[in-house]
mmCIF file as gemmi writes it, N, C-alpha and C atoms, coordinates in Angstrom:
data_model
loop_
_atom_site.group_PDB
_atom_site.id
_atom_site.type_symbol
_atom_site.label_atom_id
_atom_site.label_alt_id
_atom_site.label_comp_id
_atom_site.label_asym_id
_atom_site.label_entity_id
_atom_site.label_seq_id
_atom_site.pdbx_PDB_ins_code
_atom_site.Cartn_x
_atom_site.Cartn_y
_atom_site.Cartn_z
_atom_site.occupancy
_atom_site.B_iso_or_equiv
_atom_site.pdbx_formal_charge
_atom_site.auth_seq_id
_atom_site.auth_asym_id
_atom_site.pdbx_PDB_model_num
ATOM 1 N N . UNK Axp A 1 ? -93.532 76.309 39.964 1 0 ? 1 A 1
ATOM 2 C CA . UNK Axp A 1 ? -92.408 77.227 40.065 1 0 ? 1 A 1
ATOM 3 C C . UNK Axp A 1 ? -91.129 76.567 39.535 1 0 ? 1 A 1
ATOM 4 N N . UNK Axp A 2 ? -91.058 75.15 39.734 1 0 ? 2 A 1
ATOM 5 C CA . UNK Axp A 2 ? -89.614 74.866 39.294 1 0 ? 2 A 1
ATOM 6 C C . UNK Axp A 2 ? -90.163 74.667 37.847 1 0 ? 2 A 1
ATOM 7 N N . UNK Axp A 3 ? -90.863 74.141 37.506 1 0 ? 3 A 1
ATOM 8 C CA . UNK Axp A 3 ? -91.093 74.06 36.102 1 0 ? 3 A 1
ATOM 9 C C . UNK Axp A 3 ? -90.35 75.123 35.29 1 0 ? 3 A 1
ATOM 10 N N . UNK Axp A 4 ? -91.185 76.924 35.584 1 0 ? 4 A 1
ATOM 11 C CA . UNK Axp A 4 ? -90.726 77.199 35.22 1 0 ? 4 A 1
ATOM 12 C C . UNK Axp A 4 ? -89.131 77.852 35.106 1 0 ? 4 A 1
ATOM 13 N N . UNK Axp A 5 ? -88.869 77.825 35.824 1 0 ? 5 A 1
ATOM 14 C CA . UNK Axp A 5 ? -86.94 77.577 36.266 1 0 ? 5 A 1
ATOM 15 C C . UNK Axp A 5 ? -86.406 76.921 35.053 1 0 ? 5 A 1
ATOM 16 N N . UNK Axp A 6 ? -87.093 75.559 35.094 1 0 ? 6 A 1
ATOM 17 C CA . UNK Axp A 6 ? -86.376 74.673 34.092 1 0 ? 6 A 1
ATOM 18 C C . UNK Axp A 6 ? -86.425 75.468 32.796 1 0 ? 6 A 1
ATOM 19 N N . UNK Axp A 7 ? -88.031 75.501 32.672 1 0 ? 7 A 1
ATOM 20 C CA . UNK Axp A 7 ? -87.952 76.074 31.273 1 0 ? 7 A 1
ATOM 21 C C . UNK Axp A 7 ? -87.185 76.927 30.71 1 0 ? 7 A 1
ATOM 22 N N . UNK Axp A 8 ? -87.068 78.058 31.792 1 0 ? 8 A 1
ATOM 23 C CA . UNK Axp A 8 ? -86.598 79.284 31.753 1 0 ? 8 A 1
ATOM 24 C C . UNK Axp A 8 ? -84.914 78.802 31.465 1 0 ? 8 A 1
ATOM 25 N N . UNK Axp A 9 ? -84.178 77.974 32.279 1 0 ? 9 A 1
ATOM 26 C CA . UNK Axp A 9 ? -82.733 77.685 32.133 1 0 ? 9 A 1
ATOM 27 C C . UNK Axp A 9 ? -83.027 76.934 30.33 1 0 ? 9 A 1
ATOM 28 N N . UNK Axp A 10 ? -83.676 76.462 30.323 1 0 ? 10 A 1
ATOM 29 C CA . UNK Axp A 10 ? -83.777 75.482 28.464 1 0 ? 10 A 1
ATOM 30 C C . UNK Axp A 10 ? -83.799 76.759 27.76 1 0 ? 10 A 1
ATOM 31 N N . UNK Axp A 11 ? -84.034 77.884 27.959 1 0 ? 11 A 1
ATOM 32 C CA . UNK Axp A 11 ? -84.584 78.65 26.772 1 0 ? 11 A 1
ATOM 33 C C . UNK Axp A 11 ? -82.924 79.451 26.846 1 0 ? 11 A 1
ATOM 34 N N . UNK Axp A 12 ? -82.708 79.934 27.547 1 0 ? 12 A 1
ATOM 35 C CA . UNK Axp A 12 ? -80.994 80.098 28.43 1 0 ? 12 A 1
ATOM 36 C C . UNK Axp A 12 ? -80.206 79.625 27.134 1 0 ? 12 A 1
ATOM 37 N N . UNK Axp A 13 ? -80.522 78.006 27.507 1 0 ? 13 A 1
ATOM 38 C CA . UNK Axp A 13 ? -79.156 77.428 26.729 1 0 ? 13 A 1
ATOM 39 C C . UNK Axp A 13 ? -79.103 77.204 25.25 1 0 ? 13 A 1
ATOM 40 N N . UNK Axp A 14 ? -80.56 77.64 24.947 1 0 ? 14 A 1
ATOM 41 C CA . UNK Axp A 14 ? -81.062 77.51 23.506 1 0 ? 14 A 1
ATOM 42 C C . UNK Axp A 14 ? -80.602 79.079 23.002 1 0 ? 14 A 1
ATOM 43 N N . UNK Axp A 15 ? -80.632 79.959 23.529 1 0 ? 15 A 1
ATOM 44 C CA . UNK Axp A 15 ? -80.244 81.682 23.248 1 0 ? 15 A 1
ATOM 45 C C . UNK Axp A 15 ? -78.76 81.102 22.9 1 0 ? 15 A 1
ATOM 46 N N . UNK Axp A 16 ? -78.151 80.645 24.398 1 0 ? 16 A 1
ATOM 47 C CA . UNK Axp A 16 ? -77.082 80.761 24.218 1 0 ? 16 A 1
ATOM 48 C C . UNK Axp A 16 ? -76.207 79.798 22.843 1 0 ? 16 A 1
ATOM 49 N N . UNK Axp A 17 ? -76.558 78.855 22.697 1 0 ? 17 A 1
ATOM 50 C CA . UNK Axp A 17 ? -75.967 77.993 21.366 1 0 ? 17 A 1
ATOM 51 C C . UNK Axp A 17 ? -76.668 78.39 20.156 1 0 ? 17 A 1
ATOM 52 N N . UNK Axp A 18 ? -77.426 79.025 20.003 1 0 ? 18 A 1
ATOM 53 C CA . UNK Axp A 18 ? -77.597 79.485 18.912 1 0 ? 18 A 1
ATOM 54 C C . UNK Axp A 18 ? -76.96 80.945 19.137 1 0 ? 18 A 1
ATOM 55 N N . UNK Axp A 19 ? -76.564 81.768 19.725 1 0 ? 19 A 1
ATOM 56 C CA . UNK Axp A 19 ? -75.557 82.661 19.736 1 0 ? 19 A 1
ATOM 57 C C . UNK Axp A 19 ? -74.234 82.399 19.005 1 0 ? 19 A 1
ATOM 58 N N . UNK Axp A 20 ? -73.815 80.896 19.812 1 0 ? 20 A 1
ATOM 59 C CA . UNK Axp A 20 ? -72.556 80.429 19.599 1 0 ? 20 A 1
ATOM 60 C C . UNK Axp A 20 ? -72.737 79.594 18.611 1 0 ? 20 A 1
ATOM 61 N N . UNK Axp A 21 ? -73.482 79.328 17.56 1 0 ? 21 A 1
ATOM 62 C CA . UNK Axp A 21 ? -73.523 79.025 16.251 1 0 ? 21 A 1
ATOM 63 C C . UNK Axp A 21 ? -73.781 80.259 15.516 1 0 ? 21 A 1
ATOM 64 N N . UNK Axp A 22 ? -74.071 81.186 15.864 1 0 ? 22 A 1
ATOM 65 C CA . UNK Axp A 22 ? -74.02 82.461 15.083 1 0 ? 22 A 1
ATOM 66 C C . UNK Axp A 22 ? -72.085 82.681 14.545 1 0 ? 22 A 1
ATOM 67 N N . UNK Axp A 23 ? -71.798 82.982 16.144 1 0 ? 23 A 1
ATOM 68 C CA . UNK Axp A 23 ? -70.504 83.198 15.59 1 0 ? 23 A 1
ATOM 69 C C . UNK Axp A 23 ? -69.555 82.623 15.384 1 0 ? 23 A 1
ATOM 70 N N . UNK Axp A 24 ? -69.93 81.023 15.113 1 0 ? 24 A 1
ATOM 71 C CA . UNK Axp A 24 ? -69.451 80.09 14.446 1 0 ? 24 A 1
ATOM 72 C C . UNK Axp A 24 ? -69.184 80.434 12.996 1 0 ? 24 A 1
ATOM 73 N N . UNK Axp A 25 ? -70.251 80.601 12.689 1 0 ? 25 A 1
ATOM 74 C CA . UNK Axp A 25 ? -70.618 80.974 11.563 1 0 ? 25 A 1
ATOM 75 C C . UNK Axp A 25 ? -70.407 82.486 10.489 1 0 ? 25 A 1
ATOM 76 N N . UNK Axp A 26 ? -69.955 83.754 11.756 1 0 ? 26 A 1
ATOM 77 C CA . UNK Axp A 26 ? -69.386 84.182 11.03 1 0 ? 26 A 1
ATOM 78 C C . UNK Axp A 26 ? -67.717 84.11 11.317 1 0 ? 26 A 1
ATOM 79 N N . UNK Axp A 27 ? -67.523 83.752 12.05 1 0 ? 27 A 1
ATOM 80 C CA . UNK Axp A 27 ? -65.861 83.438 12.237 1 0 ? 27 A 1
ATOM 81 C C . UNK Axp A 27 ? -65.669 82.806 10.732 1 0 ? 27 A 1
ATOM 82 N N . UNK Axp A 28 ? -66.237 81.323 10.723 1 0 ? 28 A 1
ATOM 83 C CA . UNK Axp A 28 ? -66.127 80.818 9.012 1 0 ? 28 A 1
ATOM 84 C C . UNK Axp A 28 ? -65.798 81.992 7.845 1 0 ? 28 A 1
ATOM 85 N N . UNK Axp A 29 ? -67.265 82.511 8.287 1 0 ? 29 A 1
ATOM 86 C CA . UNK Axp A 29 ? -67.244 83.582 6.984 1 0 ? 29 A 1
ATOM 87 C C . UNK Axp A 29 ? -66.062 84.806 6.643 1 0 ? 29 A 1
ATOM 88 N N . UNK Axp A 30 ? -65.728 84.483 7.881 1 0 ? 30 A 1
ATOM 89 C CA . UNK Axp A 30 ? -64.272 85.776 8.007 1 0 ? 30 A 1
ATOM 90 C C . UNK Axp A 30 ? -63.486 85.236 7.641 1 0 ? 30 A 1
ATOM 91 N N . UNK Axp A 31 ? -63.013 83.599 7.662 1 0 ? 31 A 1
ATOM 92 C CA . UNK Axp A 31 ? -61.869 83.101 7.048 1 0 ? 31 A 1
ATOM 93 C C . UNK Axp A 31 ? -62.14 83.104 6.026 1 0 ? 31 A 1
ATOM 94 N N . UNK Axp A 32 ? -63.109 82.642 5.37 1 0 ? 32 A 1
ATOM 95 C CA . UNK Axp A 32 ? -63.12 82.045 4.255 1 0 ? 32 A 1
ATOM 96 C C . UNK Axp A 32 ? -63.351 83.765 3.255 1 0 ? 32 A 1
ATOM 97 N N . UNK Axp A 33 ? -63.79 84.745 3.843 1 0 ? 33 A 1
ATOM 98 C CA . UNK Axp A 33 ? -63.513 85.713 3.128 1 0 ? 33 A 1
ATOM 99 C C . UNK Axp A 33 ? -62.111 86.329 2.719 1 0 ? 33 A 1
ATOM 100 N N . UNK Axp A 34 ? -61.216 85.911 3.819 1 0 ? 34 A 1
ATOM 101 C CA . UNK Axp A 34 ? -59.689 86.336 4.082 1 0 ? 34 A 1
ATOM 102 C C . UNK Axp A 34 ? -58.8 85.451 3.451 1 0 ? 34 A 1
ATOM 103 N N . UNK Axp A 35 ? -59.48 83.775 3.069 1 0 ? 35 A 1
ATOM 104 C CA . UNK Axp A 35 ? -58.753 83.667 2.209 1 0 ? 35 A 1
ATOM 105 C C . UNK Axp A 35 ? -58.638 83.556 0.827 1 0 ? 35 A 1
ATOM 106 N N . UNK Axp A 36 ? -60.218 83.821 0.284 1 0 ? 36 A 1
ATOM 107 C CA . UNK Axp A 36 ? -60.506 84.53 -0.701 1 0 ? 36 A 1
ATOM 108 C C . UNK Axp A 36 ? -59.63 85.854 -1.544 1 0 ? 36 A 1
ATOM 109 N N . UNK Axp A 37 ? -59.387 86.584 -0.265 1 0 ? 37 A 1
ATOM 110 C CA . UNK Axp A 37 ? -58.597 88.194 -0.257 1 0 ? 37 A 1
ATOM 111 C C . UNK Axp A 37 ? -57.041 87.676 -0.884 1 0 ? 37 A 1
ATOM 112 N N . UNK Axp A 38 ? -56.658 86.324 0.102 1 0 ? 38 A 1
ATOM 113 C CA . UNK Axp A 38 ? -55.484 86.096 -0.22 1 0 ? 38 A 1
ATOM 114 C C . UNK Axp A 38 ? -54.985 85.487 -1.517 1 0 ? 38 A 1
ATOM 115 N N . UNK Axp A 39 ? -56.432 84.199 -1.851 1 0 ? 39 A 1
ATOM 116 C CA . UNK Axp A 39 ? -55.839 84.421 -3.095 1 0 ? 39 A 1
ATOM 117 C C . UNK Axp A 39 ? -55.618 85.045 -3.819 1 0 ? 39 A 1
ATOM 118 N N . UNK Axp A 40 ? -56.743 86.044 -4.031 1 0 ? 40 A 1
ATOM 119 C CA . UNK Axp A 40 ? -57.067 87.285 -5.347 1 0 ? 40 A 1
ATOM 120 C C . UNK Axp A 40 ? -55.433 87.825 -5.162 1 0 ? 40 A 1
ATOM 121 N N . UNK Axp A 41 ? -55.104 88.159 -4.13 1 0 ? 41 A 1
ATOM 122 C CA . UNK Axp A 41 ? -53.584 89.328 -4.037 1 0 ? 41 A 1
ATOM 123 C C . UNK Axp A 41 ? -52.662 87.808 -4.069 1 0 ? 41 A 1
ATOM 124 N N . UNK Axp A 42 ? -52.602 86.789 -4.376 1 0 ? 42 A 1
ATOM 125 C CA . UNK Axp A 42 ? -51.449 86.143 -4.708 1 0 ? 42 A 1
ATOM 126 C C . UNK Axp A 42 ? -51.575 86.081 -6.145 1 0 ? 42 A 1
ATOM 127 N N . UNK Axp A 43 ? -53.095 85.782 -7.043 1 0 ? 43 A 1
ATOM 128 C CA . UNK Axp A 43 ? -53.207 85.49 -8.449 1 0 ? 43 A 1
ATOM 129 C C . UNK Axp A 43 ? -52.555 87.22 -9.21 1 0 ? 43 A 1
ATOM 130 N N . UNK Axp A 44 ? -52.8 87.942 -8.294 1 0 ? 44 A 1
ATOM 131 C CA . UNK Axp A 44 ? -52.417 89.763 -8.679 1 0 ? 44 A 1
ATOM 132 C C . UNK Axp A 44 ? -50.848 89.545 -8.911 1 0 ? 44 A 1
ATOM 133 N N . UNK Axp A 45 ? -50.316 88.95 -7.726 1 0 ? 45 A 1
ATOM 134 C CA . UNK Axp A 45 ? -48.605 89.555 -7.498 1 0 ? 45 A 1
ATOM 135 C C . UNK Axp A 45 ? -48.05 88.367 -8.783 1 0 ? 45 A 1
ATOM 136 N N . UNK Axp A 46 ? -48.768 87.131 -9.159 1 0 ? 46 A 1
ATOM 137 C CA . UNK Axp A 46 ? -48.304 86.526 -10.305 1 0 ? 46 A 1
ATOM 138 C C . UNK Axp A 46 ? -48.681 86.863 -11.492 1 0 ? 46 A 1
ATOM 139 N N . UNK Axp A 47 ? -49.76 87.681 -11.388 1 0 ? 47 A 1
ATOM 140 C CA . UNK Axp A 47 ? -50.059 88.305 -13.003 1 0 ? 47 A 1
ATOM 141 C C . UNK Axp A 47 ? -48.913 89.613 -12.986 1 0 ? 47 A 1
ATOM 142 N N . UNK Axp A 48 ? -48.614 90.235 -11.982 1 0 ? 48 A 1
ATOM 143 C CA . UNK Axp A 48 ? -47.488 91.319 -12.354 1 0 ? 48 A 1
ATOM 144 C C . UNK Axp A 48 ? -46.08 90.648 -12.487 1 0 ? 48 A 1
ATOM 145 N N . UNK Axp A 49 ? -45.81 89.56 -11.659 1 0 ? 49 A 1
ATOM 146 C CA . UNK Axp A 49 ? -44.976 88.864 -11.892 1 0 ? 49 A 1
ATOM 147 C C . UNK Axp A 49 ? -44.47 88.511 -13.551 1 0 ? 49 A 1
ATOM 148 N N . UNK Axp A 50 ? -45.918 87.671 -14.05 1 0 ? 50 A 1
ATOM 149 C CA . UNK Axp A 50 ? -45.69 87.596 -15.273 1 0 ? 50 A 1
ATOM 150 C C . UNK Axp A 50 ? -45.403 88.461 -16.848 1 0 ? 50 A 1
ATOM 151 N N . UNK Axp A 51 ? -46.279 89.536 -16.314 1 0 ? 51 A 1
ATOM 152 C CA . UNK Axp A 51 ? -46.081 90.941 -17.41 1 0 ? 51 A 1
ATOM 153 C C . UNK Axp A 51 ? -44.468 91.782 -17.096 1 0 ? 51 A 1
ATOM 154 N N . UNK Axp A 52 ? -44.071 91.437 -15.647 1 0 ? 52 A 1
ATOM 155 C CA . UNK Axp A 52 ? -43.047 92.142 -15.257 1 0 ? 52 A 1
ATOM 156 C C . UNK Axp A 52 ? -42.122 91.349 -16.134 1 0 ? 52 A 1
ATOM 157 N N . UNK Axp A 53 ? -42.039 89.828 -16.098 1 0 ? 53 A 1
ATOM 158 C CA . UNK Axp A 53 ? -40.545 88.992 -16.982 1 0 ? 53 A 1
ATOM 159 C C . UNK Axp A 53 ? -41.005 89.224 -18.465 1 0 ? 53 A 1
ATOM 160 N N . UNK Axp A 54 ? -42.242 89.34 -18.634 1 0 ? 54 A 1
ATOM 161 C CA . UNK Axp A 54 ? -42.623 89.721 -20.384 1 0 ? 54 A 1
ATOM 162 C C . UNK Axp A 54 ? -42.036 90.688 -20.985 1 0 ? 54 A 1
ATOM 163 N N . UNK Axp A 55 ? -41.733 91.996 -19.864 1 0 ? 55 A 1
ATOM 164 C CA . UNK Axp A 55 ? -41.614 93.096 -19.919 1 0 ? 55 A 1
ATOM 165 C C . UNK Axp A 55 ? -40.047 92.823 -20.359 1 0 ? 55 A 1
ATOM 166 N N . UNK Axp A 56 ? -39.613 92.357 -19.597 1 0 ? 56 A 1
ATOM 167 C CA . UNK Axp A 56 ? -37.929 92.458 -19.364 1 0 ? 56 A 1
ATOM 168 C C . UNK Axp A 56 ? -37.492 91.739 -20.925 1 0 ? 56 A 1
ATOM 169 N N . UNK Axp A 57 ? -38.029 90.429 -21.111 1 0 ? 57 A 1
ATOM 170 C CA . UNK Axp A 57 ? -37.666 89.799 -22.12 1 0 ? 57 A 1
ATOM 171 C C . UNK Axp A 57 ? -37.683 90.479 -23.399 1 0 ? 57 A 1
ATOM 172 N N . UNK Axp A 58 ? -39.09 91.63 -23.462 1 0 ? 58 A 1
ATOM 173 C CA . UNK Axp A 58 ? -38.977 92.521 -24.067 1 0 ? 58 A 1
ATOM 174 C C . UNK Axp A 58 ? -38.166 93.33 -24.648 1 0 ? 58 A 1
ATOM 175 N N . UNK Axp A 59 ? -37.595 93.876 -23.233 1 0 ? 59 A 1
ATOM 176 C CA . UNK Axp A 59 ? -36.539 94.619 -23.689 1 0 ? 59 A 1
ATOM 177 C C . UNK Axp A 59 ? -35.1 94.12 -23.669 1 0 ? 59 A 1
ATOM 178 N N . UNK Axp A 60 ? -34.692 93.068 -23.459 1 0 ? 60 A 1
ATOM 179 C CA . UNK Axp A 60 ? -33.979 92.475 -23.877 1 0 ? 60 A 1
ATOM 180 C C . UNK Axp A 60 ? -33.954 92.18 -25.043 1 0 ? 60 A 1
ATOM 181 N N . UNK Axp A 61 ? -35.125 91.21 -25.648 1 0 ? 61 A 1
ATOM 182 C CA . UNK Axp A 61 ? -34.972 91.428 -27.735 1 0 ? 61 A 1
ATOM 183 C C . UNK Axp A 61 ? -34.778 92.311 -28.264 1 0 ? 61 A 1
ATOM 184 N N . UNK Axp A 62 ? -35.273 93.618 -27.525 1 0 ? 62 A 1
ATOM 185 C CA . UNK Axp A 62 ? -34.695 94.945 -28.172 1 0 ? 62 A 1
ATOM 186 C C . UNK Axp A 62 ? -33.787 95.401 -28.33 1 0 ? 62 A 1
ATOM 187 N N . UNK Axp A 63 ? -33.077 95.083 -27.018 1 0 ? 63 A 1
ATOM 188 C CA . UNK Axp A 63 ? -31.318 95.789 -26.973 1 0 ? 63 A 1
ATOM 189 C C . UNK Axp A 63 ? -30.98 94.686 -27.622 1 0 ? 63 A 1
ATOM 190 N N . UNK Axp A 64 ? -31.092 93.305 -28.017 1 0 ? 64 A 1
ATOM 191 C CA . UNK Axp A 64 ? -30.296 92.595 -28.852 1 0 ? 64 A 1
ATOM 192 C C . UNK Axp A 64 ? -30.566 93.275 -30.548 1 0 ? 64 A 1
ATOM 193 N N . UNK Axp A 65 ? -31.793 93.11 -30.872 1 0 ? 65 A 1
ATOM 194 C CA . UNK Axp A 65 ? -32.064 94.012 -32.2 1 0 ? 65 A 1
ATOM 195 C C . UNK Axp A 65 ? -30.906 95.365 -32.69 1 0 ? 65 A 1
ATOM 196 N N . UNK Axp A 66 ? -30.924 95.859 -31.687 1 0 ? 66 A 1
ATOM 197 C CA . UNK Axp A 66 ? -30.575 97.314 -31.464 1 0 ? 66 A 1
ATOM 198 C C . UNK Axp A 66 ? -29.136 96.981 -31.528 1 0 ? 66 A 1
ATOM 199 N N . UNK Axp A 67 ? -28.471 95.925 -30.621 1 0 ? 67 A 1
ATOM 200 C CA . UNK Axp A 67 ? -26.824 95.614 -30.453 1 0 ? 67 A 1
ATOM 201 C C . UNK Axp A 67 ? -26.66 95.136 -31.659 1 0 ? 67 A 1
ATOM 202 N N . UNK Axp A 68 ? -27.544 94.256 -32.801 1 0 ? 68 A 1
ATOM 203 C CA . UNK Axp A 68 ? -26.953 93.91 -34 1 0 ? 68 A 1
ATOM 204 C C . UNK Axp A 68 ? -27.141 94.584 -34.901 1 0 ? 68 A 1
ATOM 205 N N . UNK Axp A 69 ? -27.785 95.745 -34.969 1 0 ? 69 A 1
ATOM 206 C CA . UNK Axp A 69 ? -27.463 96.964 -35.928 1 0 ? 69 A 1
ATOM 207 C C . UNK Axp A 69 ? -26.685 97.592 -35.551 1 0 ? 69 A 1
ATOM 208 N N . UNK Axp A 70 ? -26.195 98.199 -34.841 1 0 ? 70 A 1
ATOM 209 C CA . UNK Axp A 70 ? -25.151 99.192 -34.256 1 0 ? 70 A 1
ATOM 210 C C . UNK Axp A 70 ? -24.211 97.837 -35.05 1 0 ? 70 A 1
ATOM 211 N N . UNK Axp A 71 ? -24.126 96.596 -34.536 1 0 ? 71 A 1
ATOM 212 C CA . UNK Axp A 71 ? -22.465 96.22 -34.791 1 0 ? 71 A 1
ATOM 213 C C . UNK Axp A 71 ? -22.87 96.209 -36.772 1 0 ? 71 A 1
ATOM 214 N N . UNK Axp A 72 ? -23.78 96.024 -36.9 1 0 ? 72 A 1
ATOM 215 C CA . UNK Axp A 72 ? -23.902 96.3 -38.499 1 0 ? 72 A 1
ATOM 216 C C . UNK Axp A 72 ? -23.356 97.399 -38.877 1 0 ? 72 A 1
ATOM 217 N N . UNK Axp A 73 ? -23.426 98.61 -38.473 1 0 ? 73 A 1
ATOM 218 C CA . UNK Axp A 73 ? -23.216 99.802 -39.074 1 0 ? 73 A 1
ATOM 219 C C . UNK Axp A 73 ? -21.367 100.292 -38.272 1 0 ? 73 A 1
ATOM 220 N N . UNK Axp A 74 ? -21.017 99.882 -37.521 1 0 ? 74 A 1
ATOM 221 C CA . UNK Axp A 74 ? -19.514 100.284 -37.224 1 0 ? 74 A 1
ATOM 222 C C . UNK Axp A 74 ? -18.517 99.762 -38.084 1 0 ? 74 A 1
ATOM 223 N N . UNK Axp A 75 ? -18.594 98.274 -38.669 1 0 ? 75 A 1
ATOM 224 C CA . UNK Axp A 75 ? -17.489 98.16 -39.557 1 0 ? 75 A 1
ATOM 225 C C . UNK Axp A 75 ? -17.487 99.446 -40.843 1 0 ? 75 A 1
ATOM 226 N N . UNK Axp A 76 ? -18.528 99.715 -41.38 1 0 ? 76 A 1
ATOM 227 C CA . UNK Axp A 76 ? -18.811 100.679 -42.227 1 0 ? 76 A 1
ATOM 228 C C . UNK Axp A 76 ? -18.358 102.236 -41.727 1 0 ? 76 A 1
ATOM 229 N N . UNK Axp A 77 ? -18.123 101.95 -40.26 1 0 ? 77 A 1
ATOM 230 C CA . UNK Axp A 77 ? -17.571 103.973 -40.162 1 0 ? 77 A 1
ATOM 231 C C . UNK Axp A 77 ? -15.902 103.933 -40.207 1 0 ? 77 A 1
């Protein structure tokens, strides 16, 4: 009878730590998915980052283009 007691408490603590290596294991997997997430949306907000100052510089060469024809063509009016 105590035998099986014992056994019975061993099998207990064997459920139980392999439970608690289960969700060891996905706790991990939740970080490491979350910070996966985080990089992807930080490499995102610097790729818009970067097309956003491309953008601007853009139009900045333009209005300069644009400001040195206009002053081209006013001495002439």
């Amino acid at each position: 009878m105590c035998r099986e007691g014992v056994e019975e408490e061993e099998e207990e603590e064997e459920e139980e730590e392999e439970e608690e290596e289960e969700e060891e294991e996905e706790k991990e997997e939740e970080e490491k998915e979350e910070k996966e997430k985080e990089e992807e949306e930080k490499e995102e907000k610097e790729e818009e980052e970067k097309e956003e100052e491309e953008e601007k510089e853009e139009e900045e060469k333009e209005e300069e283009e644009e400001g040195e024809e206009e002053e081209g063509r006013e001495p002439g009016i």
